[in-house]
N, C-alpha and C positions, 0 to 999 in steps of 0.2 A: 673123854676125861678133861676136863677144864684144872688150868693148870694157875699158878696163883700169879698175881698181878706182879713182882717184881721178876721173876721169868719170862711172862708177856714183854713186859715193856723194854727188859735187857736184849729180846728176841726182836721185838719190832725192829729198834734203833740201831740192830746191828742188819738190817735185813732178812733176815731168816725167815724163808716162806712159810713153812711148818708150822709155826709158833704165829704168823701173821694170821696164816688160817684160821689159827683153834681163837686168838682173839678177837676174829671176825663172826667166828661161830655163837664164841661168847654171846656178842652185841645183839645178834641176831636172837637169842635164848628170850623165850615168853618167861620161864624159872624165874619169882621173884630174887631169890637168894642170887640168881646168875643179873639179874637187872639193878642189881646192889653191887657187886665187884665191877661190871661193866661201868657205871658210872663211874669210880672211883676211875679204871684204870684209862677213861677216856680223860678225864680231870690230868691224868699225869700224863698224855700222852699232846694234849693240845699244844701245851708249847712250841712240839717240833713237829706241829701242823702247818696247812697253809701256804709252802711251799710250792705248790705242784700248779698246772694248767689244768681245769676242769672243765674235759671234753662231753658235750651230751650227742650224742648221735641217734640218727632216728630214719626210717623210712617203710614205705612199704613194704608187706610179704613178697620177697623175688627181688626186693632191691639190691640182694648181696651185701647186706654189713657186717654179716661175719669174716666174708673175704674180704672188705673192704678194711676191717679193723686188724684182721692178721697181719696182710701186707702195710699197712699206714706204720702199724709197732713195730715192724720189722724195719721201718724207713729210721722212725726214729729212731731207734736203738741204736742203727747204724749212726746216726749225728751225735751219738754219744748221751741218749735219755732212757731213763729207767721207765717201764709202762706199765700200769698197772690196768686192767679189762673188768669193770663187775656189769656183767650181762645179766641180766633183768628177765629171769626164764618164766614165761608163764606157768604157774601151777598149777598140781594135778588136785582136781575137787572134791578127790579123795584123802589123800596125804598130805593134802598142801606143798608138796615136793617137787624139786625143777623137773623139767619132761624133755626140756631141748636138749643139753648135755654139751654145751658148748665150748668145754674143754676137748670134747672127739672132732667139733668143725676149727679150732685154731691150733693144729698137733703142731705144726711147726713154731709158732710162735712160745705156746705151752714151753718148747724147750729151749727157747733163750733162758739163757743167766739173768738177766734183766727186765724180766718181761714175769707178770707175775698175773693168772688168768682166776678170776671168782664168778662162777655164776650162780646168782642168790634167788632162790623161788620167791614169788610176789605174795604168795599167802593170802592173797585175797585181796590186796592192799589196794587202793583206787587207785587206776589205770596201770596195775600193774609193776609198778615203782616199790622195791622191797621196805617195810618200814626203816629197815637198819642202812638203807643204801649214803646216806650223810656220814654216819656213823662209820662205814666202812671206808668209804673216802677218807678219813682223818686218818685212821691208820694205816691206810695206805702211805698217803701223805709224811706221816712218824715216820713210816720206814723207805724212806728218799723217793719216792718214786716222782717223775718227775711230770709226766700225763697220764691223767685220770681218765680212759674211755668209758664211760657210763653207756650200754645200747640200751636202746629201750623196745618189748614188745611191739609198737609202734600200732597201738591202738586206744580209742579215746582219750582221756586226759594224761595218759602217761608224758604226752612230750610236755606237756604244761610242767608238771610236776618234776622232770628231768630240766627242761628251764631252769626252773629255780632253785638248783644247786648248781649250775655249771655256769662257765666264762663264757664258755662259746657253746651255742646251737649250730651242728653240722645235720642239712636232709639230704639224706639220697635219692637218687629220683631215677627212675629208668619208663624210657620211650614208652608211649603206647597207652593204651587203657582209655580211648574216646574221643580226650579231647586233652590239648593245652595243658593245661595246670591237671590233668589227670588226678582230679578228683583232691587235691592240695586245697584246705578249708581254710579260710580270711584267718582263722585264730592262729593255725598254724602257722601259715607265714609269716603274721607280727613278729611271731619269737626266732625264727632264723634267722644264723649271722651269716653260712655259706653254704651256697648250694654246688652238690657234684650230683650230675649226669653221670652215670653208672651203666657198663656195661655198652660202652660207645666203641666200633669199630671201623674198618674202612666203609664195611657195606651200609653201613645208617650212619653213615658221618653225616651227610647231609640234610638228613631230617632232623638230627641231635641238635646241627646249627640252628636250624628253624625255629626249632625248640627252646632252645638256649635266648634267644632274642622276644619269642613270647614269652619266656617267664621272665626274662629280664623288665618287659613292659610291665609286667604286672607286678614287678616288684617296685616298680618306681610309684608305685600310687601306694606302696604302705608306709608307715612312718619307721626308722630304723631304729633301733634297740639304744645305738648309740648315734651320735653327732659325728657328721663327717663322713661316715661310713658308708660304702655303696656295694649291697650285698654282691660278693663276684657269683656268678655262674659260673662252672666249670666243667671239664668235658673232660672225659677218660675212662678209666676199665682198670678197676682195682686187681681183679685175676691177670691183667698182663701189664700190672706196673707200671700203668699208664696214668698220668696226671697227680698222683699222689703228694707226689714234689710238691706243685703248688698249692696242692691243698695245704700244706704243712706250712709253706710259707704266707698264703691269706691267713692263716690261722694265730702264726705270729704275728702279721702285721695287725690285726683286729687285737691282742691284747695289748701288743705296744700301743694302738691308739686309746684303747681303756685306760690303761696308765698316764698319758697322755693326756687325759680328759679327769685326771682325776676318780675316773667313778671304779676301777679293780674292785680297791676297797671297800669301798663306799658301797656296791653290790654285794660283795660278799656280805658286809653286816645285814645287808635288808634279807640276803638268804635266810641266814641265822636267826632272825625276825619270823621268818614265814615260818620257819620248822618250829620255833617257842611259841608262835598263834596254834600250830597243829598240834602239837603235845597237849598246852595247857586243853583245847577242845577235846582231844583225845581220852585224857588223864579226866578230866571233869566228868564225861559221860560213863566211862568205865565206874568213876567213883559211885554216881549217884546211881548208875545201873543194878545195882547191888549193895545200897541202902537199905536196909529192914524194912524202913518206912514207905521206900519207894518202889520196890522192886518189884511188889505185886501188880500197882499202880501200871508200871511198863508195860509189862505183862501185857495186862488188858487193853491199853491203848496201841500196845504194837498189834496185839491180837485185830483189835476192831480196822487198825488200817489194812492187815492183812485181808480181813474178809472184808474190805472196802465198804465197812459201815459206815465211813463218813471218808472224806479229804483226810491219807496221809502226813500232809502237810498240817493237816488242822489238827491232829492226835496227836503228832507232835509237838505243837504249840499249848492245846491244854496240859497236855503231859510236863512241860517248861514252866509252866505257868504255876501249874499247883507245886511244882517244886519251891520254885524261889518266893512262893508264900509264905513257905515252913519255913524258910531262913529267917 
């Protein structure tokens, strides 16, 4: 049951998890009639947005970010920060529904007062990134919370796409898998701000260091995100509460120097930018996709890329083409 916007919004800004749910539920709703009250109650909720650190976290399958994210909210909580989790569940290709259930891998954290845990299915969405995941950040945001964990599936362009809504890009990295950069792609590294080594103990401390100095090297040859900034490597083991500490405080130091530099802001607007380039693309194709005039038109040109009668990309393009003729 969707409940009406000046209850939402009384429920946000007092914190009330329940009510932050159903208006996250909302945002997430395909229902035009629910895509109509969501805007309104996002318009009334942006004011007391904006507040929060927006963490994007990301690594491999076996990196442990589930335990990495339970223990890290449980660090901050303790320094006195409210933490809000929306974990990015890959979808079932049936239901379009979450499958990980990442409220049963964070039970502890689940039951902080302050710690408020969403995991949102990707619905198909490219790289796994929920369409509504901006959206639910703001309201999170309304209702104090003060770091934003965003995990991401951590497969193709999901971390691109977690980039550019968050302050800080955090990768997890655990030993093993060949070679060095264990399979770590040039794109990806561009966008992290800090690297933790995961799952480091006495018995591979040694190879961890080794590790830690090769990526370090290879991190000197990419350009950083920001000025001044020298991405830290870092060594620990989020199940034994090891290194988290500093992760928390590279994490501050990296937005005090955004601040610092001017550019906090100045990134978030170009977010906001990137998400009104995807809507309008978005909202455009939906529209024309179901045109009277056009729709049959699609049809056939997705058809003929389907049966690879020609270049996808060229179906596409006459397909665009004979549109913005009729305008």
């Amino acid at each position: 049951m969707i409940l009406d916007n000046e209850t939402l919004v009384k429920g946000i800004k007092s914190g009330d998890k329940r009510l932050l749910g159903k208006a996250i539920t909302l945002v997430e709703s395909k229902k035009p009639e629910h895509r109509i009250q969501a805007d309104l109650l996002l318009k009334e909720i942006l004011p007391f947005s904006g507040n929060s650190i927006r963490i994007g976290i990301t690594g491999v399958p076996g990196a442990g970010k589930s335990t990495f994210i339970e223990n890290f909210g449980k660090l901050a909580i303790e320094s006195g920060k409210k933490v809000a989790v929306l974990a990015i569940d890959p979808s079932s290709s049936l239901n379009k529904g979450s499958i990980l259930g990442d409220k049963t891998r964070m039970e502890e954290l689940a039951r902080e007062k302050n710690a408020f845990i969403r995991p949102s299915p990707s619905s198909g969405f490219l790289g796994g990134v929920a369409n509504a995941t901006f959206e639910s950040m703001l309201l999170c945001e309304a209702a104090g919370y003060d770091f934003i964990l965003i995990e991401t599936v951590g497969v193709g362009q999901s971390e691109v796409l977690v980039s550019d809504i968050t302050d800080v890009f955090l990768f997890l990295k655990i030993m093993g898998g060949g070679d060095e950069l264990q399979g770590i792609k040039r794109g990806i590294m561009e966008m992290i701000d800090v690297v933790f080594i995961n799952k480091v103990n006495d018995e591979n401390l040694r190879k961890a260091k080794t590790e830690k100095v090769d990526l370090m090297r290879a991190l000197h040859f990419m350009p950083s995100k920001e000025k001044d900034w020298k991405i830290p490597v870092l060594l620990g083991s989020a199940i034994e509460n090891k290194g988290l500490d500093k992760v928390f405080e590279e994490i501050n130091n990296f937005i005090d120097l955004k601040k610092l530099n001017q550019n906090f802001e100045k990134n978030r607007h170009l977010q906001a930018e990137k998400r009104f380039d995807y809507w309008v693309q978005n909202y455009i194709l939906e529209e024309l996709k179901t045109k009277e005039n056009s729709e049959n038109e699609f049809k056939l040109h997705k058809k003929n890329a389907s049966e690879l009668k020609s270049n996808p990309s060229s179906e596409a393009r006459l397909w665009v083409e004979k549109i913005f003729k009729k305008l």
